[in-house]
N, C-alpha and C positions, 0 to 999 in steps of 0.2 A: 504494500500500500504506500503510495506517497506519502511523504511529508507533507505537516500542515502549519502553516503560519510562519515560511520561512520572510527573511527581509528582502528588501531589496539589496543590503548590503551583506548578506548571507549567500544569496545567489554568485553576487561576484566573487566573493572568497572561493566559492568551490569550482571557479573560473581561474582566477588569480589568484591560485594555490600555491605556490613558492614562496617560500621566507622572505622578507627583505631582511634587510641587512640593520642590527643594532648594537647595543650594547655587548648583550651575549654573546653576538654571535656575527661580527663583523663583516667576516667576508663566509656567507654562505654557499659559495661556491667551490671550493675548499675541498671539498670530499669527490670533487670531480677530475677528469682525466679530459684536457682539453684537445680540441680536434682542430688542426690545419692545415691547408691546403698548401701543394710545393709552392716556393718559393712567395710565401705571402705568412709578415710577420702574427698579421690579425687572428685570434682564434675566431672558428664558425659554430665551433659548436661543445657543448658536454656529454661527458660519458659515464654515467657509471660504473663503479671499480667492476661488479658482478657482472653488467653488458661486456666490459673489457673482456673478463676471466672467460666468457662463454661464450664471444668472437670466435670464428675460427679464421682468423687472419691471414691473407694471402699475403705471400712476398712483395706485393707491392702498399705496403703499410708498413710503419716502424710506429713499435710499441715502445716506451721509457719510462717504465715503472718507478726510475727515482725522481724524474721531472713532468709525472704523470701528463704525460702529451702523448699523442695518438698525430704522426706525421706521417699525408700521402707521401709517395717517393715520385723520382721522376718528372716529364711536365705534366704541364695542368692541361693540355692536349687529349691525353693518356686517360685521364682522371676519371671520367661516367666510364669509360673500360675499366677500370680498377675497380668501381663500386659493383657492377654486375659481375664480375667475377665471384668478390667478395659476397654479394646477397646470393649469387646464384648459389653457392659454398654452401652459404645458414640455409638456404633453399631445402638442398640436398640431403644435410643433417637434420634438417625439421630443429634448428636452435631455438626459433623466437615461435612462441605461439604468436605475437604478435605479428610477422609476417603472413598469418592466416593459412600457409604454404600453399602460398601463389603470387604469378605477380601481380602488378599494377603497373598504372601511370608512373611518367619521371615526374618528379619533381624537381626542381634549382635548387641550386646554393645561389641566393639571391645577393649575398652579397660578391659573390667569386669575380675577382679582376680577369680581363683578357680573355679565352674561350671559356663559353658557357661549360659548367658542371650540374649532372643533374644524377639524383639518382632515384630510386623507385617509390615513392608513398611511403609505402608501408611503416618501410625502414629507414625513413626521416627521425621518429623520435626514437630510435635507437643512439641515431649520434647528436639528439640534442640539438640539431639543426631545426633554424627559420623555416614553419610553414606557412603558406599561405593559402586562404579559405577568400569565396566572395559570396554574402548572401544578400538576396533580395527580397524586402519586404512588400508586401502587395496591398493594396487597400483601399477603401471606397467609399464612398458617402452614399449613406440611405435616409431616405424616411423614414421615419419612426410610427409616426399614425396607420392605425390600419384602414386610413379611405387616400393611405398616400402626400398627405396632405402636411402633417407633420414635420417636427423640426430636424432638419438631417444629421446621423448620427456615423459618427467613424466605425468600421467594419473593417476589420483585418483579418486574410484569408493565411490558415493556419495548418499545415498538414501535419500527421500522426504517421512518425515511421513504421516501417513494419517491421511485425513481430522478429524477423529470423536475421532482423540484418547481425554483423558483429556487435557493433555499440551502440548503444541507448536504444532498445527496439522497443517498441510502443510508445516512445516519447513524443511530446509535439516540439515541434521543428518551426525554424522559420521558411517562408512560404518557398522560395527556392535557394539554396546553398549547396556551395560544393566548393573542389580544392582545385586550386588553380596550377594548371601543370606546367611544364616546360615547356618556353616558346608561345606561352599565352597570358593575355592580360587578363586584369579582374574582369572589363566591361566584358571581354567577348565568354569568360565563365561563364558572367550573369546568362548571359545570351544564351549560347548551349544550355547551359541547365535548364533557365525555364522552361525549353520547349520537351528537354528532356522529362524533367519531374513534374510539368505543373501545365503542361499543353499550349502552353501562350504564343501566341505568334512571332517570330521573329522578329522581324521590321517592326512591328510596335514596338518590343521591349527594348531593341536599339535603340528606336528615334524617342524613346518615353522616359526610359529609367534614368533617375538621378543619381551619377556618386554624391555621397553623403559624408565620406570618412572615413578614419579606417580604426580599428580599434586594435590593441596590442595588450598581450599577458604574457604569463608563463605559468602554465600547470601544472604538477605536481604528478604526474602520469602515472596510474596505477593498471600492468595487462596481468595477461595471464601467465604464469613462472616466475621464479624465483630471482631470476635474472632481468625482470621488467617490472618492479616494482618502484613508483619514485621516480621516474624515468621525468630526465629536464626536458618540460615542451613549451616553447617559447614558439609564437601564434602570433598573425596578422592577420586582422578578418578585414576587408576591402565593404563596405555597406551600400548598400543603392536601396531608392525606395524607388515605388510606381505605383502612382494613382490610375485607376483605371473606372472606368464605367459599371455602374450596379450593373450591369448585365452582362457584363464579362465573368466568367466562371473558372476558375483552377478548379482542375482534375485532375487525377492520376493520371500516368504516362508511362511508367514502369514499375518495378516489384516494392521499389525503395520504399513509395507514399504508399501506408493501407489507405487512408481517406483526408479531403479536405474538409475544413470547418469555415464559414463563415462568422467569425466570432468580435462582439463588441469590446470595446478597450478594457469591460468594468469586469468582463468575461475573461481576457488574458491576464490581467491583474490578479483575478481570482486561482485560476491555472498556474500564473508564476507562483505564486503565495505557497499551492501545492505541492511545490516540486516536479511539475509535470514535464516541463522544458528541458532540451536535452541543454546541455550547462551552459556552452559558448553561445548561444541563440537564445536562453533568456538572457544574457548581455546584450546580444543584439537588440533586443524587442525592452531593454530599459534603454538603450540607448534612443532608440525610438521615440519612446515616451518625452525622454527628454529633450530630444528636436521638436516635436511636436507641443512642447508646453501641455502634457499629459503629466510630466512629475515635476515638479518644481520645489525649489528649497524652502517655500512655507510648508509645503506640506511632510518632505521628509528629511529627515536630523539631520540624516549624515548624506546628503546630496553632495557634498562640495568631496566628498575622502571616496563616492561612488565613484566621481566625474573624473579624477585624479587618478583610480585603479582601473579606469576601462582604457587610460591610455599611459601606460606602463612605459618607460625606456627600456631596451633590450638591449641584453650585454654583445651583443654581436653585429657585424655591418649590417644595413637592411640597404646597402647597394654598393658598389662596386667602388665609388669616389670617397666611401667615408674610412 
C-alpha cells in the first residue's frame, strides 16, 4: 500500500537522496572510486568499492586501488569500444542484475571533450555517470459545470506504468518521459516518446511543446545484488510542458502505459501526498506546480530549500567546455 501524507519536501529527498556535504561528514564522496576518461584530468563519474570488486574489467581499464581511480586507457577514439566490450563481459557473466541481461540504448558521457563517448543505459549508474531523462507534461483546461458553462479548470493527463516493467511498475508517471540517448537532444526525446507512449502527433508536439528547464539530483540508487546497492546517480531531467485542446486524448501506445488519467491538480496533489509517483516525476509535477503558481511559498514552509534541491550542482562536467 502507498504511503500517506508524504511532503512535498519528502518527495524530493527520496529524489535527492545523497548526502550533502557537513560537519560530519565533509566530503561525502570519499568512499568512492573515481572514473576518467584518457587523457582528461576531470573525473565523470563514481564507483562503488563492491561495483569495482565485481567488474570484470577488460584490459582496456586500469584499476588503483591506492588512489581509488578507475582510468580508461588508450584514446578516447577507442572508448564506447572499450565500454561494450567491458558490458558485453558483465553481459556474459550475468554481474549486474541491474543490466536486466540485455542491452539497451547508448547513452553519453555528456561531458566527454573531443569524440563523443557513449555507452549502454543500463550501465550508466554503475559508473556513477551523468544521465539524462526529458519529460513532458501534458494539460488542458476544462469546464467545470456540467451544462459546460463553468469556470475552466486545469487537467493534467497522467499515465500509470505497467505492472511488469523493471522499476516503479504501477506507478503514475509523468504524461511522456524517457532517457535521452546518444546523438539526440531532449526536444526531439520529447518528440519520439510522445508518439511512442502517449499517441500524440508529431508536428504538434514539435511546433507546441515548451522547454521549461531542467532539473538536476543525485540518488542514492538502490538495485538488485549486493554489488548495487547505494549506487551514485547523478540525473538531468530536461522538462517541457504542452497545453493542448480538451479534446485531445493521451493513450497508450505501447506495453510501458497500463492507462491514462485525466486528472485535476487537487487530484495529483492528492496522489503525490500518497506516494503514488514514481520518484523523479513527482519532482517533475512539483516542479510544475511551481511554474504554474499551483505551490507557492505562503502556502508551503519549506518552498525556498524545495526550489534549491530540485536544482542541485553536480560534481561532474555537464558538457564538454567546463
Amino acid at each position: 500500500m502507498a504511503s500517506v501524507n508524504k511532503s512535498y519536501l519528502d518527495l524530493v529527498d527520496a529524489c535527492d537522496s545523497f548526502p550533502y556535504s557537513d560537519a560530519s561528514d565533509p566530503n561525502p564522496y570519499a568512499q568512492f572510486y573515481a572514473f576518467y576518461l584518457p587523457s582528461d584530468p576531470r573525473p565523470h563519474g563514481f564507483l562503488l568499492p563492491a561495483t569495482v570488486a565485481a567488474m570484470p574489467w577488460t584490459d582496456e581499464f586500469t584499476v588503483d586501488h591506492d588512489l581509488k581511480t578507475i582510468t580508461l586507457n588508450g584514446s578516447q577514439d577507442l572508448s564506447t569500444i572499450a565500454f561494450t566490450h567491458l558490458i558485453d563481459t558483465a553481459l556474459s557473466c550475468n554481474t549486474f542484475k541491474l543490466l536486466h541481461g540485455e542491452h539497451s540504448e547508448p547513452y553519453p558521457i555528456i561531458g566527454a571533450r573531443g569524440i563523443p563517448v557513449s555507452l549502454e543505459r543500463y550501465a550508466a549508474p554503475l559508473f556513477g555517470l551523468v544521465s539524462r531523462g526529458a519529460h513532458l507534461t501534458v494539460y488542458t483546461y476544462a469546464r467545470g459545470g456540467g451544462d459546460g458553462e463553468g469556470e475552466k479548470e486545469m487537467k493534467i493527463w497522467v499515465p500509470r506504468r505497467s505492472k511488469h516493467l523493471f522499476t516503479y511498475p504501477n506507478c503514475l508517471d509523468t504524461t511522456v518521459a524517457g532517457g535521452v540517448t546518444a546523438g539526440e537532444g531532449p526536444g526531439e526525446c520529447v518528440v519520439r516518446e510522445a508518439g511512442e507512449e502517449a499517441s500524440l502527433d508529431e508536428g504538434f508536439v514539435r511546433s507546441n511543446a515548451k522547454s521549461v528547464g531542467v532539473l538536476s539530483y543525485i540518488s542514492h540508487r538502490d538495485a538488485p545484488g549486493d554489488s548495487e546497492k547505494g549506487l551514485f546517480s547523478p540525473e538531468l531531467i530536461y522538462c517541457f510542458d504542452l497545453e493542448v485542446a480538451p479534446d485531445v486524448v493521451c493513450k497508450q501506445c505501447d506495453d510501458e502505459v497500463k492507462e491514462f488519467y485525466l486528472m485535476g491538480v487537487q487530484e495529483v496533489k492528492d496522489a503525490l501526498r500518497r506516494g503514488e509517483f514514481k520518484t523523479n516525476s513527482a519532482c517533475v509535477m512539483i516542479d510544475f506546480f511551481i511554474r504554474h503558481g499551483l505551490l507557492t511559498a505562503e502556502e508551503e514552509k519549506d518552498y525556498a530549500e524545495i526550489v534549491a534541491r530540485l536544482h542541485r550542482r553536480l560534481p561532474f562536467p555537464t558538457s564538454p567546455d567546463q
